[in-house]
C-alpha positions in Angstrom: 53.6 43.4 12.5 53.8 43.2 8.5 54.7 46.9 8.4 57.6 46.3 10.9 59.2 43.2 9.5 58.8 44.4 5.9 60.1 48.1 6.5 61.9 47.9 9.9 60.1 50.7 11.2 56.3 51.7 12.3 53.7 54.4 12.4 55.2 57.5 13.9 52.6 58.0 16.8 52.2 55.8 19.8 49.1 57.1 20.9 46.5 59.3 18.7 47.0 63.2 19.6 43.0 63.8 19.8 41.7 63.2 23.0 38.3 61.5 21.4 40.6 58.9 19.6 43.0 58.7 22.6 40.0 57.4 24.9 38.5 54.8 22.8 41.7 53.5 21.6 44.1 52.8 24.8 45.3 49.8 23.3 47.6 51.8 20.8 49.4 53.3 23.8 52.7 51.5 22.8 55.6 52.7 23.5 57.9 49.6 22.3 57.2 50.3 18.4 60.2 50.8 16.5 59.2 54.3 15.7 60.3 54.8 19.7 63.5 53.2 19.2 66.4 55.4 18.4 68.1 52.6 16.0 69.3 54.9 13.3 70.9 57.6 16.5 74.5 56.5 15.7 73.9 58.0 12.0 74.6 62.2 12.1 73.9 62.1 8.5 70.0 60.6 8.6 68.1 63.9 9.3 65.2 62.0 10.6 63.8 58.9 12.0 64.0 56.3 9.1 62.3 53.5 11.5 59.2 56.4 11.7 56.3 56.2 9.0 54.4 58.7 8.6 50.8 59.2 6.4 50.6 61.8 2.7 47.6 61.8 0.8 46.8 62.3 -2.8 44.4 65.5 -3.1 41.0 64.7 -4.6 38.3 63.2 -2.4 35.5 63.2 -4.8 36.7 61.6 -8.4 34.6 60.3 -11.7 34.8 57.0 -10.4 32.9 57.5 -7.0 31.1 61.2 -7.4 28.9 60.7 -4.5 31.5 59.7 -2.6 34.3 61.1 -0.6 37.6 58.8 -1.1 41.2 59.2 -0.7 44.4 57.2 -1.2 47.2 57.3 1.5 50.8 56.1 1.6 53.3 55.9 4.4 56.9 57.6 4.1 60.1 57.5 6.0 60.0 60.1 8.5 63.3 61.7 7.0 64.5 64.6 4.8 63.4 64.5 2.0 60.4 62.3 3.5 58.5 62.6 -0.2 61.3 60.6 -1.7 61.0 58.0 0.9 57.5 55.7 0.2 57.1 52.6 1.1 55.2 49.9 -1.0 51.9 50.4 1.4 49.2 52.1 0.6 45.2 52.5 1.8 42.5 53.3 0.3 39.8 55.1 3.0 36.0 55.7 2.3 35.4 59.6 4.4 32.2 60.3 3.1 30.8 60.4 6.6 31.6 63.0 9.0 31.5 60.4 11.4 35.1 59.0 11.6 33.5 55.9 13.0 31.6 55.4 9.8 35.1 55.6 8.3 35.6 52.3 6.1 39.1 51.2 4.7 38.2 50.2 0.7 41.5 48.2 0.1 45.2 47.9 0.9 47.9 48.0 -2.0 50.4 46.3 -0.7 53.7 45.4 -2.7 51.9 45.5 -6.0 48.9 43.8 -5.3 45.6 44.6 -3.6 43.3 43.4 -0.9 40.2 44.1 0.5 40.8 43.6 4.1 43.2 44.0 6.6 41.8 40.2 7.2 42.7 39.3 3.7 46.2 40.3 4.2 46.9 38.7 7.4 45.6 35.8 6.3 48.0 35.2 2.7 50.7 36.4 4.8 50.8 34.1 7.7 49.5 31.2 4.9 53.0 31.9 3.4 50.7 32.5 0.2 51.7 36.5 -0.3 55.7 36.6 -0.2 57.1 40.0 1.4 60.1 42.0 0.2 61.7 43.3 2.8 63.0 46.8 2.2 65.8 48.4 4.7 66.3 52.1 4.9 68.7 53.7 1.8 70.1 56.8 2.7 70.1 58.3 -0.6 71.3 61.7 -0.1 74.9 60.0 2.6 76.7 63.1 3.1 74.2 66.0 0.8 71.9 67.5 3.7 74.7 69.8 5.8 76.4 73.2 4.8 78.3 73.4 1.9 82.1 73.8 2.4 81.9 77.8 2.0 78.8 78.2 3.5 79.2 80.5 7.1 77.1 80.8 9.9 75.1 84.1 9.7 72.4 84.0 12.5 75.0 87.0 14.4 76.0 88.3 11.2 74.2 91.9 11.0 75.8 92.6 7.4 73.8 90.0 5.9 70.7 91.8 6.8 68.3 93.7 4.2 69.1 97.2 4.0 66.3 99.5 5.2 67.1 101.4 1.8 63.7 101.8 -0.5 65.5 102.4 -3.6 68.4 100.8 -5.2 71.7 102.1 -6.1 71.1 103.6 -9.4 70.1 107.4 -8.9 67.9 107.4 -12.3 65.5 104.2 -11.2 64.6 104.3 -8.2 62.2 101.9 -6.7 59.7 103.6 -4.4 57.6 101.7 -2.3 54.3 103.2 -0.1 52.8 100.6 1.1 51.8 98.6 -1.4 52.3 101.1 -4.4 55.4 100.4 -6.8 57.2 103.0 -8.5 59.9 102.5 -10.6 61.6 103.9 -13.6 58.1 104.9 -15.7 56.3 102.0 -14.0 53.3 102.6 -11.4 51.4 99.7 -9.7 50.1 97.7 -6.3 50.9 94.6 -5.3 49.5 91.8 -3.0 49.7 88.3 -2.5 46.2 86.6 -1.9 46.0 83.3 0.0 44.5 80.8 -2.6 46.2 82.1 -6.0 49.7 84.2 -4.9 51.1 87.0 -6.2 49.0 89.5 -8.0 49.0 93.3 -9.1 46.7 95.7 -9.8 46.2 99.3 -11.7 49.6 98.7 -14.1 50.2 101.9 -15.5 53.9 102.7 -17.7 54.2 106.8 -18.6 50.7 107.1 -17.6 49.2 104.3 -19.8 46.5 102.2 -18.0 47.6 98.7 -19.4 46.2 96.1 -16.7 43.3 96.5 -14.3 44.3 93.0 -12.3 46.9 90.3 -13.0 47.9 86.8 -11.2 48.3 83.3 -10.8 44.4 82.0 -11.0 45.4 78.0 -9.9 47.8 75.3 -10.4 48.0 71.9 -11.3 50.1 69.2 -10.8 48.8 65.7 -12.3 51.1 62.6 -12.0 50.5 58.6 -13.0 52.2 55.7 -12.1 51.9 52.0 -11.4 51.0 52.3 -8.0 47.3 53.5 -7.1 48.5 56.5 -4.9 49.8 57.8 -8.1 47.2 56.9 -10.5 45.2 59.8 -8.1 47.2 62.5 -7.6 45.9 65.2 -9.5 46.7 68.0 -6.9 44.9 71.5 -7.6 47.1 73.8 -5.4 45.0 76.4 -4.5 43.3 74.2 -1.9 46.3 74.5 0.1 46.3 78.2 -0.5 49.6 79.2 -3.1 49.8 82.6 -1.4 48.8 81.4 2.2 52.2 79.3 1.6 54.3 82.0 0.5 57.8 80.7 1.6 60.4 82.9 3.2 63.0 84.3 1.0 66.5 83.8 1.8 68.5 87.4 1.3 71.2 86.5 -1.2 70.1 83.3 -2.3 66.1 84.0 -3.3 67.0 87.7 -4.2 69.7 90.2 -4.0 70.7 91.1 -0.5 70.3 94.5 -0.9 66.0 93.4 -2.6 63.7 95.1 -1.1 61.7 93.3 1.1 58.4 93.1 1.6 55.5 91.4 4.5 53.0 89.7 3.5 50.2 89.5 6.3 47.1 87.3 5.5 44.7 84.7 7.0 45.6 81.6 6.2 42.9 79.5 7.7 40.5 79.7 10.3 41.9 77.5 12.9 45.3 79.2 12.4 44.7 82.5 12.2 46.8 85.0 11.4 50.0 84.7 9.3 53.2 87.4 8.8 55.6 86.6 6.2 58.3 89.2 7.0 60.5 88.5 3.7 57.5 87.5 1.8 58.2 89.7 -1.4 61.0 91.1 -2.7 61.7 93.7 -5.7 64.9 94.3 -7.4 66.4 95.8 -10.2 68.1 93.5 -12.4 70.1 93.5 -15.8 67.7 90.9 -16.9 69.2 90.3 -20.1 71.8 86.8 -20.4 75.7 88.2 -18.7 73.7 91.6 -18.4 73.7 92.1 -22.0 71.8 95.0 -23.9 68.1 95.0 -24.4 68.9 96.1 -28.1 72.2 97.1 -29.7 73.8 97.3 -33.5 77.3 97.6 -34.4 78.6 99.1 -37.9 82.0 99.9 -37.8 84.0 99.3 -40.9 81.4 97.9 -43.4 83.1 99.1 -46.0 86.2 97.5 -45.8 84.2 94.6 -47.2 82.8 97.0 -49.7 86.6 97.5 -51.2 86.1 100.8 -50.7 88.6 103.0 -49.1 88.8 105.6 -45.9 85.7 105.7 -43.7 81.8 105.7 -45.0 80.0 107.9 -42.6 76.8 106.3 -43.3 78.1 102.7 -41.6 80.4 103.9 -38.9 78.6 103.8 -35.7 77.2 101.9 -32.4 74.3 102.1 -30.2 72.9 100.3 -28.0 71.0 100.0 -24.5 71.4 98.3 -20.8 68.8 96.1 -20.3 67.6 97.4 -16.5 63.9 95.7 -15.1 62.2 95.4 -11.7 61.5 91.9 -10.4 58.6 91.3 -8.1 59.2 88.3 -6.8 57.5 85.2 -4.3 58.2 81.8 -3.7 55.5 78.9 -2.9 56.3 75.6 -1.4 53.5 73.8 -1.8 54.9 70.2 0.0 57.4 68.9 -2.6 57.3 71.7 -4.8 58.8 75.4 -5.0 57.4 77.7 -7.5 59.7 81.0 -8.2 56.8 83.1 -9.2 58.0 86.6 -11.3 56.2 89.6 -12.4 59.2 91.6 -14.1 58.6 95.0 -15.6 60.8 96.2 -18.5 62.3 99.8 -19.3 60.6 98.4 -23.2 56.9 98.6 -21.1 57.2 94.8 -21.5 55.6 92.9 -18.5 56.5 89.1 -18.2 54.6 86.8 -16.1 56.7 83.9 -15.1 56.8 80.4 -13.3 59.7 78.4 -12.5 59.4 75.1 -10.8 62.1 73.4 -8.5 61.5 71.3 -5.4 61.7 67.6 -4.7 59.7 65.9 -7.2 57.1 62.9 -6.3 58.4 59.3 -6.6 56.9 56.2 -7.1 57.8 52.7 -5.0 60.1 50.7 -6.9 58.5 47.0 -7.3 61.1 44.3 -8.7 63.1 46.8 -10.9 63.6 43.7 -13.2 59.6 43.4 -14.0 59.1 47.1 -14.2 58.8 48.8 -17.4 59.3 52.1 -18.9 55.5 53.1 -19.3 55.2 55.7 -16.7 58.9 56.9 -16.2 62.0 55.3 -15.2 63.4 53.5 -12.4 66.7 54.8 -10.9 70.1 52.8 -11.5 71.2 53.5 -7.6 68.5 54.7 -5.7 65.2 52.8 -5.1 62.9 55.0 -6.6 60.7 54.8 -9.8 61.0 58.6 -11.0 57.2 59.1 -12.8 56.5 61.7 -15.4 54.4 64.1 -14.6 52.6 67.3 -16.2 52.6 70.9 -14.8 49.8 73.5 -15.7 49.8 77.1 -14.4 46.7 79.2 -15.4 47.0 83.0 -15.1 44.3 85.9 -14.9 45.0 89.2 -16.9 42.5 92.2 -16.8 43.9 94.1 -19.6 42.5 98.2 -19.7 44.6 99.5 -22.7 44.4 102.9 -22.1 40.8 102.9 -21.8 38.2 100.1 -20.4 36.6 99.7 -23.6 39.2 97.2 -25.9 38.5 94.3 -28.4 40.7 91.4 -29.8 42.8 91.4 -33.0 43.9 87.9 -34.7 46.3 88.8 -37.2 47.5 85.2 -38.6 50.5 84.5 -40.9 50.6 82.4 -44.0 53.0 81.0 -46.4 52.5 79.1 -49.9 51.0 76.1 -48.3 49.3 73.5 -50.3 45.5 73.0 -50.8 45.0 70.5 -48.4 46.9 72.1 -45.9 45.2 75.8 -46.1 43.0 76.9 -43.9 40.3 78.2 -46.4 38.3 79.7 -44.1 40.9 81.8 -42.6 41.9 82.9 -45.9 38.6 83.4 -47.8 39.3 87.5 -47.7 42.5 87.2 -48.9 42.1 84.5 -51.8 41.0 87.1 -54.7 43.7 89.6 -53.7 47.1 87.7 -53.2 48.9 85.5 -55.1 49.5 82.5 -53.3 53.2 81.8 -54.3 54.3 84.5 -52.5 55.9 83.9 -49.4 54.3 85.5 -46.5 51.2 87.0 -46.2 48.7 88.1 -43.2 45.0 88.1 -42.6 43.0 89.7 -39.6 40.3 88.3 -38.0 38.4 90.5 -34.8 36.5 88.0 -33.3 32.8 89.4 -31.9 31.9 86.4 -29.0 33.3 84.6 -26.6 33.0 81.6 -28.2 35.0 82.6 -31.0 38.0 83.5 -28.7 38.8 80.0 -27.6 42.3 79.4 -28.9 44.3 76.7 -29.4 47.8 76.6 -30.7 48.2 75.4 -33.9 52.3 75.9 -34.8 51.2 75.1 -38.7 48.9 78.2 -38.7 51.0 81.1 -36.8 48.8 83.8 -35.2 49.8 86.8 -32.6 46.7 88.2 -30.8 46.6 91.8 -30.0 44.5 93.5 -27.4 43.2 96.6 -28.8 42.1 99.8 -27.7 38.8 100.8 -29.0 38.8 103.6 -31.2 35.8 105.9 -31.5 35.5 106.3 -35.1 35.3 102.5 -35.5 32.3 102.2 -36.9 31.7 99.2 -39.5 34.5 96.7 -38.8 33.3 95.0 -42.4 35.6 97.7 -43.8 39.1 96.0 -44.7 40.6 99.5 -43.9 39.6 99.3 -40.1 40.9 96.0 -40.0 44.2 96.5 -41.3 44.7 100.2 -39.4 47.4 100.7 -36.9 45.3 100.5 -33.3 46.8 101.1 -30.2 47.6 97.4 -28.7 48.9 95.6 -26.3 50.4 91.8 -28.1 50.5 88.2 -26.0 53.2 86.3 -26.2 53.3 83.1 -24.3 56.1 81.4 -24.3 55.1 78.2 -22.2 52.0 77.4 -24.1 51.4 73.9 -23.8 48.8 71.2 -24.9 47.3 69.3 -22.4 46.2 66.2 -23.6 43.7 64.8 -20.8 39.5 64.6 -21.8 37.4 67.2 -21.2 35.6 64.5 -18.8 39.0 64.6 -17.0 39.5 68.5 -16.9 35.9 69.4 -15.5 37.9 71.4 -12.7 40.4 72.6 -14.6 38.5 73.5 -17.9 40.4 76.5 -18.9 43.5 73.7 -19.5 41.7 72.7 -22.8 42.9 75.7 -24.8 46.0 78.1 -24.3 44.3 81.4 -24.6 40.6 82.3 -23.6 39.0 85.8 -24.0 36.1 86.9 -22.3 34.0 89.7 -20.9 34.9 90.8 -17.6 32.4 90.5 -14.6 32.6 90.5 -11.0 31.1 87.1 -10.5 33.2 85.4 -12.9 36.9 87.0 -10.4 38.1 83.6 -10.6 38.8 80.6 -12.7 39.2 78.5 -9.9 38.1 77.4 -6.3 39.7 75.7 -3.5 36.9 73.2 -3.7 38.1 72.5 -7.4 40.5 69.9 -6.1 38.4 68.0 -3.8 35.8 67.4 -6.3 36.7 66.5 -9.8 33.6 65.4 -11.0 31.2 68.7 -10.3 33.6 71.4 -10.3 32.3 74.7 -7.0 33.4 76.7 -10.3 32.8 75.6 -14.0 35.6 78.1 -16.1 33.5 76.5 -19.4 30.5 78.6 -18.3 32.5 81.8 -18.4 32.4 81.6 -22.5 29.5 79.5 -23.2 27.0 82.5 -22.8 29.0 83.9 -25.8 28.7 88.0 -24.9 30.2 90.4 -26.9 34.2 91.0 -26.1 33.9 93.8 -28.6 33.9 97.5 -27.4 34.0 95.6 -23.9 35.9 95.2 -20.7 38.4 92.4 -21.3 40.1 89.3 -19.6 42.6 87.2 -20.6 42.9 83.5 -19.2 46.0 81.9 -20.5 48.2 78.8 -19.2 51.7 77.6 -19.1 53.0 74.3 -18.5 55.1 71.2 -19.1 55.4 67.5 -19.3 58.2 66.7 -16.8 60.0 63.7 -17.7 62.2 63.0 -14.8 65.8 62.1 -14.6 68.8 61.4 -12.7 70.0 64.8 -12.4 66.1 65.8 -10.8 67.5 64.1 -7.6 67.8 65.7 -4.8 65.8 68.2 -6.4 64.4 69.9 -9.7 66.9 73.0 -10.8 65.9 75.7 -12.5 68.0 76.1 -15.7 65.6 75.5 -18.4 62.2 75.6 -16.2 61.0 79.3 -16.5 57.6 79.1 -18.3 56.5 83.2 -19.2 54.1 84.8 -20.7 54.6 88.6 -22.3 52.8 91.8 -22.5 54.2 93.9 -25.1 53.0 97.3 -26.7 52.0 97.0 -30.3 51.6 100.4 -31.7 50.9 101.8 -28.7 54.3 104.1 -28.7 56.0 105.9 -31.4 59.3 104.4 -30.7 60.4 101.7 -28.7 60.3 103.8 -25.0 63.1 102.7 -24.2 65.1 104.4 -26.4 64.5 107.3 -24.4 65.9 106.2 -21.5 68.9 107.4 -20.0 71.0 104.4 -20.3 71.3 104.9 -24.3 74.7 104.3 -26.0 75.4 106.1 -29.4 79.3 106.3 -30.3 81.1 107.1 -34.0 84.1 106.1 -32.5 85.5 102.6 -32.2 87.5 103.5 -29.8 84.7 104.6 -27.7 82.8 101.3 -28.4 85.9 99.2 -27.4 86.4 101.4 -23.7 82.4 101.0 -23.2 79.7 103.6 -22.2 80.1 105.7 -19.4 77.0 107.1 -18.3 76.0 110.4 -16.0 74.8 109.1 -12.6 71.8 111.8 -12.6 69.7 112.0 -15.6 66.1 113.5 -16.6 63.9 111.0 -18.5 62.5 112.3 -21.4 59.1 112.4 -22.4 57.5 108.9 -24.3 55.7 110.3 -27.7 52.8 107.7 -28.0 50.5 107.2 -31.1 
């Protein structure tokens, strides 16, 4: 009765679906709810039932506050599009530690910013006239949004907006082959597969016959929000209970990818009681001119330098261009995971460059909103026109790479950059090599550490003491690393560059399933029982963790002369705003993390590519390169 006068609307069953619950509880055979009533009908824009409620859950069932038992916190939502942006101030709080459901035992009711302990409780203030209800009609927030855009064409007969059956692309000198699920492309030679908990992932990376990754992919997610109602206060969602591969969206040809991608199934089990799942666009590959309005990968221009020079007629040393077309292959998925969409990328560069990248979109979460006029600003914002309190929120991604630079056998450089910083500022451990050789007014300077342990290869970013960390190949006349010369030699490397690091600032007591958040890099020796950093029991149990990632280092083994992995995560603190709403665009989300060759190649390879421009003719710069379509490669010299 409360729900229905407060909300105009009521749960979205009349009778429970289970025949167990369907026996014993007759009495909620009611077909006179307003959830049965077609009241909103009239409305062509309200995809939905607004007068429907239906039940979401926040993910962990086992927290700090209760470890030995198994609690959740649920909240009722407009059955309508988007139904995450339509809560309503109700929310329980359910005791399921019993696998009885009859043992079942409701904790508490939030109702309209206060709690109670009992259905009786409530009832009672409210028919006292003690506990005043706000009534809260339907908002269509999105009048006129959800329906196809004004050039948007119906294409469920339309056979030219199908994939091509081609496996390559159109450029004859990079082609993409596919054979099963072996990748070929331009000097690039991999597999590729999504897995059910964790995504998209390769394997065996090789570029002009350089092993440079054994195994590489998403390890887990995580989503953690905060807010003023207790729904929010627990959602801390790790995502690869739900399985980030097993919900591997569609992709839409032309909007997703290219139409003329490449597309790939994905086939997998996605549970046990559902079975078998085919995903027939589940992956898709395409070349791309990855570089902002396609521009080069590298280029210089020279032409009439010494005009400013005052000198007169041409200098043959200046006059000149070069430059090269930035081509790459995307590998490509998309998870929804409930609100969220995650555009995950592996792309492969013509520079031997691998990116790893995340970019987030979907609906975000909202908060209720209480009286706007007592709310504050502490968790996020409420919205001018819509009736939603937009909550901040932080987003971690955590990634897996098995690095094998040319050989199994690698170890970690720390090569770290310093300046003429002042005494209480230096890090004089760090620097306690280089004190009796440099002079510390000079401007830049570098040190090298190798670190031995795992231990020591815990990292956390520190922006006033710059590092790069290079994986290294082991060379076998490194004997006594003590000797400055063998720190300071040129070894064949592979450098991390992660451009979405991010500092999570939670307690380790918070973070016991999600350990690997406390630092941005982790290096460790690889074993088979240590595959993953996370499980899909992480997110039910946030106080004793199915897999401890803190255990992975705290044996401290060797990571010299060893078989490496790399655990790094990206992320952000997403402060919401107006222009979130409908939903989260991408300009400005993609979080990446590079693989780059560090000595490994003589020159750059791509300047032996075939898409090279070199001109000593202006002229010829102004027209533009035109290029052969057929072309042999030439050979990459390495190191």
């Amino acid at each position: 009765m409360i729900i229905e006068e407060t909300y105009s609307a009521s749960y979205f069953m009349n009778k429970p679906l289970n025949p167990y619950w369907l026996y014993k509880y007759k009495q909620l055979n009611n077909t006179n709810s307003l959830c049965q009533q077609l009241i909103y009908n009239n409305n062509k824009n309200i995809k939905g039932r607004p007068n429907c409620l239906i039940p979401i859950f926040a993910s962990p069932l086992i927290t700090l506050e209760a470890p030995e038992r198994r609690r959740i916190w649920i909240r009722l939502c407009r059955e309508v599009i988007p139904f995450i942006q339509y809560p309503v101030d109700i929310q329980f709080h359910i005791d399921q530690t019993s696998l009885d459901p009859d043992e079942w035992d409701l904790l508490g009711i939030w109702f309209q910013g206060q709690m109670f302990t009992s259905i009786e409780e409530l009832l009672s203030k409210y028919h006292s006239g003690e506990l005043k209800v706000i009534k809260h009609q339907f908002v269509d927030m999105y009048h006129n949004q959800l329906k196809p855009g004004p050039s948007q064409q119906s294409t469920t007969h339309n056979n030219r907006f199908m994939k091509s059956n081609s496996q390559t692309t159109n450029r004859k000198d990079n082609l993409i082959h596919v054979k099963k699920r072996r990748i070929q492309y331009d000097r690039w030679d991999f597999h590729v597969t999504v897995r059910r908990d964790t995504g998209l992932r390769v394997f065996n990376v090789y570029f002009a016959n350089v092993s440079l990754i054994s195994e590489a992919g998403l390890e887990e997610t995580v989503t953690s929000y905060w807010g003023k109602s207790p729904f929010m206060q627990a959602m801390t969602s790790l995502e690869s209970m739900f399985g980030i591969g097993g919900m591997t969206s569609e992709l839409s040809p032309g909007l997703d990818c290219p139409k003329d991608a490449i597309y790939l199934p994905v086939r997998l089990i996605d549970s046990g009681e559902t079975g078998p799942k085919f995903i027939k666009n589940g992956i898709c590959l395409f070349e791309w001119k990855t570089n902002p309005h396609n521009g080069p990968v590298r280029r210089h221009f020279e032409f009439h330098i010494s005009d400013h020079f005052g000198e007169k007629g041409e200098a043959k040393y200046t006059n000149f261009g070069l430059g090269i077309t930035s081509y790459s292959l995307v590998v490509r998925t998309i998870s929804t995971l409930f609100n969220y969409d995650y555009i995950f990328d592996i792309i492969f560069y013509s520079s031997g460059v691998i990116e790893f990248s995340v970019t987030p979109t979907g609906y975000i979460h909202v908060d209720v909103e209480l009286n706007p006029y007592q709310y504050n600003s502490k968790y996020g914002f409420p919205a001018v026109i819509n009736p939603i309190y937009m909550v901040i929120h932080h987003h971690l991604f955590h990634y897996k790479i098995d690095i094998d630079i040319v050989n199994k056998e690698n170890f970690i450089k720390v090569v770290k950059i310093h300046g003429p910083l002042t005494e209480n500022q230096m890090n004089t451990d760090s620097l306690q090599q280089t004190n009796n050789q440099l002079n510390h007014s000079e401007l830049l300077w570098l040190s090298i550490d190798i670190p031995k342990t795992e231990m020591e290869a815990r990292f956390s970013t520190k922006f006033e003491f710059p590092k790069q960390y290079l994986i290294c190949s082991t060379n076998s006349n490194i004997n006594d690393l003590n000797k400055t010369s063998q720190y300071y030699k040129n070894d064949k490397c592979l450098s991390i560059i992660n451009k979405g690091q991010v500092k999570t600032i939670f307690s380790d007591k918070y973070t016991k399933s999600f350990a690997w958040s406390r630092h941005q890099l982790y290096v460790t020796q690889q074993h088979d029982n240590e595959s993953f950093a996370s499980s899909i029991f992480n997110g039910v149990d946030l106080s004793s963790p199915v897999v401890d990632f803190t255990k992975f280092s705290s044996n401290n083994e060797s990571i010299f002369n060893e078989d490496l992995v790399l655990w790094l995560t990206v992320g952000n603190y997403h402060l919401p705003r107006h222009e979130d709403l409908p939903n989260t665009a991408t300009s400005g989300g993609p979080l990446s993390i590079f693989i780059m060759p560090h000595n490994l190649f003589t020159y750059s390879p791509d300047a032996f590519s075939c898409n090279r421009f070199y001109t000593e003719s202006l002229n010829e710069w102004i027209t533009g390169p035109q290029m052969k379509e057929e072309c042999q490669m030439e050979p990459i010299p390495m190191l």
